[in-house]
VOGU-3710 file (C-alpha; in Angstrom, 3 decimals, decimal comma):
1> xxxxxxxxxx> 4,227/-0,386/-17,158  3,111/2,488/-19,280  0,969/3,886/-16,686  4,524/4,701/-14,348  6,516/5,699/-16,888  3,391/8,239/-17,725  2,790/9,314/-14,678  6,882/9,705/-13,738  7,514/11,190/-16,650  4,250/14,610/-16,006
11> xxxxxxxxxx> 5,212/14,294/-12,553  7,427/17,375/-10,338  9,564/15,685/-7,848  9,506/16,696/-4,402  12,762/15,613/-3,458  15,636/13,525/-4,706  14,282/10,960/-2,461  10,908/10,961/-3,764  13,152/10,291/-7,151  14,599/7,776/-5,762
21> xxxxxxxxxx> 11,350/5,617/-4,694  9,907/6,039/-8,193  13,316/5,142/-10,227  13,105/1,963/-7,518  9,108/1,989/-8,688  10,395/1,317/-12,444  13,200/-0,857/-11,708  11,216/-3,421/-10,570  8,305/-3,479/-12,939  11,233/-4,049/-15,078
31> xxxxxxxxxx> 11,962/-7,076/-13,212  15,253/-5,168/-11,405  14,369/-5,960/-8,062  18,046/-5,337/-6,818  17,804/-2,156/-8,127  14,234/-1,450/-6,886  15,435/-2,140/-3,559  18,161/0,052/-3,669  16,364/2,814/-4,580  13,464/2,364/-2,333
41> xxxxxxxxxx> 16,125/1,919/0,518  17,881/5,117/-0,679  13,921/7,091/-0,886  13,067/6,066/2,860  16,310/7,515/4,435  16,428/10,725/2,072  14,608/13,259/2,688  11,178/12,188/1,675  8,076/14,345/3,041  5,896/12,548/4,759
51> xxxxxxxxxx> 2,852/12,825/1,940  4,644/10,129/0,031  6,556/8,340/3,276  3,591/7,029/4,742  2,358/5,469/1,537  5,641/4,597/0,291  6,142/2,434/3,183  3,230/0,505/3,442  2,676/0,580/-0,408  6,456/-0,705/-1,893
61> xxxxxxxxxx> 6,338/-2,855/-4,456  8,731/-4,990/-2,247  7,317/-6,484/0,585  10,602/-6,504/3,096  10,310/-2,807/3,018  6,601/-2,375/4,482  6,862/-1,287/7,732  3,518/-0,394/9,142  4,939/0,861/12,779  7,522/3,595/10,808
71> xxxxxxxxxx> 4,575/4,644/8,813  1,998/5,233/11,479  4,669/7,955/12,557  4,334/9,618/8,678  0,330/9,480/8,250  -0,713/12,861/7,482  -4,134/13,494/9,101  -6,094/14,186/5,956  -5,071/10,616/4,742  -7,862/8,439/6,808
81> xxxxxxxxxx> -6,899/5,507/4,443  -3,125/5,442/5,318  -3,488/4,973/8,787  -5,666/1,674/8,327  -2,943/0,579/5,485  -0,041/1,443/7,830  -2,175/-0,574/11,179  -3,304/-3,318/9,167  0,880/-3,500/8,045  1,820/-3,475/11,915
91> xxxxxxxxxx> -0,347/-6,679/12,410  -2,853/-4,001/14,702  -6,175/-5,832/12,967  -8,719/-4,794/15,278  -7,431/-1,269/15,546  -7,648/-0,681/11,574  -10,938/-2,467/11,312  -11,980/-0,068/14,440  -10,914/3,352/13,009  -12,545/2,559/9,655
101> xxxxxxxxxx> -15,791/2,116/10,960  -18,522/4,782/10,436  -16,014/6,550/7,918  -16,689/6,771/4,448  -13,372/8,693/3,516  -11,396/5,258/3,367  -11,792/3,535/0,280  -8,385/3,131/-0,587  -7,981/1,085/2,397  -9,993/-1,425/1,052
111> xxxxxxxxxx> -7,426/-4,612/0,517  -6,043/-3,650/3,721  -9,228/-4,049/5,832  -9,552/-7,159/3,684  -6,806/-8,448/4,886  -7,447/-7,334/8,329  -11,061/-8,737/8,498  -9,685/-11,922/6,814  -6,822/-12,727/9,650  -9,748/-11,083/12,324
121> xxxxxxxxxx> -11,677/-14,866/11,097  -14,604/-12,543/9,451  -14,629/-13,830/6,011  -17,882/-11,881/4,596  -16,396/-8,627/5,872  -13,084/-9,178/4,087  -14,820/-10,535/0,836  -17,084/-7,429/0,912  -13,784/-5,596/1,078  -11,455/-7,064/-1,498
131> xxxxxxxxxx> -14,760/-7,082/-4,039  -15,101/-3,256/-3,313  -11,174/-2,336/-3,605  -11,022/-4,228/-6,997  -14,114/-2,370/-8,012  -12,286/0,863/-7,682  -9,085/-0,332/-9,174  -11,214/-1,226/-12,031  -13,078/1,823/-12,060  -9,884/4,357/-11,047
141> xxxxxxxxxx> -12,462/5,818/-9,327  -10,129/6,450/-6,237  -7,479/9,319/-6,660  -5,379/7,682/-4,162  -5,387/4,094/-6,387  -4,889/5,708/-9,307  -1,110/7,973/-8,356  -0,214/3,970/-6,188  -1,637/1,961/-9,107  0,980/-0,369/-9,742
151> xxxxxxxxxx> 0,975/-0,787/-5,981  -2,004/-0,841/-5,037  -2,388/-3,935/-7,836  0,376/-5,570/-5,995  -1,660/-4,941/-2,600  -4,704/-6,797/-4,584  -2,553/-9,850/-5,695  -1,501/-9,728/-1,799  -4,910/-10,005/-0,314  -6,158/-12,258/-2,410
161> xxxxxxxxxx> -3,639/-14,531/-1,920  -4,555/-14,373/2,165  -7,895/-14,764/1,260  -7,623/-17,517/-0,845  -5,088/-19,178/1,560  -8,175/-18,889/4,332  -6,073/-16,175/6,047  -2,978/-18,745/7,225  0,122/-16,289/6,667  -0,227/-13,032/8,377
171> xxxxxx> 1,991/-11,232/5,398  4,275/-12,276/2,651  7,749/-13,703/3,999  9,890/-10,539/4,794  6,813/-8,287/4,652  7,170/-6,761/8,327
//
């Protein structure tokens, strides 16, 4: 919990609505998820530019908000990572597995291609996966994990629960 309020506290708010989402962000480490959804609700109608609508849609803490379809229509192009996040979200498995291949500029999408490799029925991939996106968690070697930590821990828990569960759910009730 220190980590947000250190990093909202040093960081210059592009909008209201970018604000908003990390008020929401706060909120529910705090255990407010009313709240939390209020404010994420309030972040993805504002005004929010699309660096931090794309992420905050497929990364939010609360799973009913993830909307992979809404965010393929944010992904910047110099964000490789966030479009297999945002397919993986919109249930498009063998598409996100597919653009990540041969790249090397997608490490943050490593729980997502977990999970995508996992419900795909190849288990090694999506081991190799979730081993090398806890790796950088634990390393903050990834720029991109380290400003969506508290997310992108809540991503973690997420795909290890699918692959502990042997891939049964496709996402967390609510999640799409």
């Amino acid at each position: 919990l220190g980590h947000v309020f250190a990093i909202d506290h040093h960081f210059q708010w592009a909008s209201v609505s970018h604000l908003r989402y990390h008020q929401g962000r706060v909120a529910w480490l705090l255990g407010d998820k009313a709240v939390a959804r209020e404010h994420f609700e309030e972040s993805l109608t504002g005004e929010l530019p699309n660096r931090f609508r794309a992420p905050a849609i497929v990364l939010c803490l609360s799973p009913s908000m993830h909307d992979g379809e809404q965010a393929l229509n944010h992904v910047p192009e110099k964000y490789p990572w966030l479009r297999i996040a945002a397919l993986a979200r919109a249930g498009r498995d063998e598409e996100a597995v597919a653009f990540a291949e041969g790249r090397d500029d997608v490490d943050a999408a490593a729980f997502f291609l977990a999970m995508s490799y996992q419900r795909l029925g190849r288990m090694e991939q999506a081991q190799r996966c979730f081993e090398s996106g806890s790796r950088q968690l634990l390393q903050k070697s990834s720029s991109d994990m380290n400003e969506w930590r508290p997310e992108f821990l809540a991503v973690q828990a997420e795909a290890e629960r699918l692959l502990a569960s042997g891939g049964e759910s496709h996402f967390e009730e609510g999640s799409r």
